[in-house]
C-alpha positions in Angstrom: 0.0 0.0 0.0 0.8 3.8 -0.8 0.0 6.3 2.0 0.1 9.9 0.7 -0.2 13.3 2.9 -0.9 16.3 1.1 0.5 19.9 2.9 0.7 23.4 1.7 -3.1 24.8 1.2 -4.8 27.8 2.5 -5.7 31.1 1.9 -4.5 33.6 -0.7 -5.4 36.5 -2.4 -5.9 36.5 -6.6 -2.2 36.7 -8.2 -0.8 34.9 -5.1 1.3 31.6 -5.1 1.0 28.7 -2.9 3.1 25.3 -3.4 1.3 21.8 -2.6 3.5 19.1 -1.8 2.5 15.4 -1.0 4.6 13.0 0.7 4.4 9.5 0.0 4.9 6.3 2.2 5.2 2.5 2.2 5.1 0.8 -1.4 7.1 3.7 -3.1 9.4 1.9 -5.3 6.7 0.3 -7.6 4.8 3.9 -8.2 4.9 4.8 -11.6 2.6 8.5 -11.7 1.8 10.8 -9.5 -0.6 13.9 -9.5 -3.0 16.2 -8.3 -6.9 16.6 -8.7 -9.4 19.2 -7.5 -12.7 19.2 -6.5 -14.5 22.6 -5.8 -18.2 22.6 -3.8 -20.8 20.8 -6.6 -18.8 19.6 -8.8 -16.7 16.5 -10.4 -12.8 15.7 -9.3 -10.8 16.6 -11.9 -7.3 16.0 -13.4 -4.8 19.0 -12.8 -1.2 18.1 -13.3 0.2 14.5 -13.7 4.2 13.3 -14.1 5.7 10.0 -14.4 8.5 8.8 -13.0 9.7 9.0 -16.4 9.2 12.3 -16.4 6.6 13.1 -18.2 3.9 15.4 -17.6 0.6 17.1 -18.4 -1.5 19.8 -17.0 -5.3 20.6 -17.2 -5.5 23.5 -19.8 -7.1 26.0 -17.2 -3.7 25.6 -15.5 -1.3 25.7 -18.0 1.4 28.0 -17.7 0.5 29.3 -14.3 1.0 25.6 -12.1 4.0 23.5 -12.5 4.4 19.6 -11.5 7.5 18.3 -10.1 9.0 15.2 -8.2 11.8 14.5 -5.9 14.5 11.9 -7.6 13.4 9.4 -4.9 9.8 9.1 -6.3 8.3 9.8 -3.4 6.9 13.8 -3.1 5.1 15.4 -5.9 4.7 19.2 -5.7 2.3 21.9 -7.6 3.7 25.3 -7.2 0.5 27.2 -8.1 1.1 30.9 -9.7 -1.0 33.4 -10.5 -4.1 32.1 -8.4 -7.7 32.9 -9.2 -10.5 32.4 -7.5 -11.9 29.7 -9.7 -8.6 27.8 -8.4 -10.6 27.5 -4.7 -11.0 23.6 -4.0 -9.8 20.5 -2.1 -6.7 19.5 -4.2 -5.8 15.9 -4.0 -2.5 13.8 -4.3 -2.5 10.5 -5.7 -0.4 7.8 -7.3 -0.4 5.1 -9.4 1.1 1.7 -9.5 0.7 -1.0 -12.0 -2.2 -3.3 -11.0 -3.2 -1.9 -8.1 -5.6 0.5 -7.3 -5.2 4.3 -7.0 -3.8 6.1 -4.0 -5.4 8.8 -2.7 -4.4 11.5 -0.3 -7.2 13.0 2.0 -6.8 16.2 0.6 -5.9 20.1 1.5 -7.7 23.0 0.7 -7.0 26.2 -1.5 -9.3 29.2 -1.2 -8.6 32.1 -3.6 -10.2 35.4 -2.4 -11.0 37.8 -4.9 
């Protein structure tokens, strides 16, 4: 199993920056992805940045060019620095990673609030 603990949310104004990181524990060596989704109040989780150990990555295009995804050469933190926040950015971001075969693993999740 993967245990993943997210840090790094809170509150900022619009234009502000805030950097997510999640920390990941037990089965590391086998994960093979790692990324974030959000989920704001009434609506869907959805995909925001993803990288592979590989080093790929991709972002959601609402994100693009303001949020960058990295990961520690151990494969076992994943950050989002976020730039340029707006106040559509406001939700419960969640960590996860992948392995092959076995389910996804999911942080609890930390929140972002963007005031206007």
């Amino acid at each position: 199993q993967v245990q993943l603990v997210e840090f790094g949310g809170g509150l900022v104004q619009a234009g502000g920056s805030l950097k997510l990181s999640c920390e990941a524990s037990g089965s590391i060596f086998s994960i093979n992805r790692m990324g974030w989704y959000r989920q704001a109040p009434g609506k869907e989780r959805d995909l925001v940045a993803a990288i592979t150990r590989g080093g790929s990555f991709n972002y959601a295009d609402s994100v693009k060019g303001r949020f960058t995804i990295s990961i520690n050469p151990a494969i076992d933190t994943v950050y989002l620095q976020m730039n340029s926040l707006k106040p559509e950015d406001t939700a419960v971001y969640y960590c996860y990673a992948d392995r092959p075969w076995e389910p996804r693993s999911w942080g609890r999740g930390t929140q972002v609030t963007v005031s206007s």
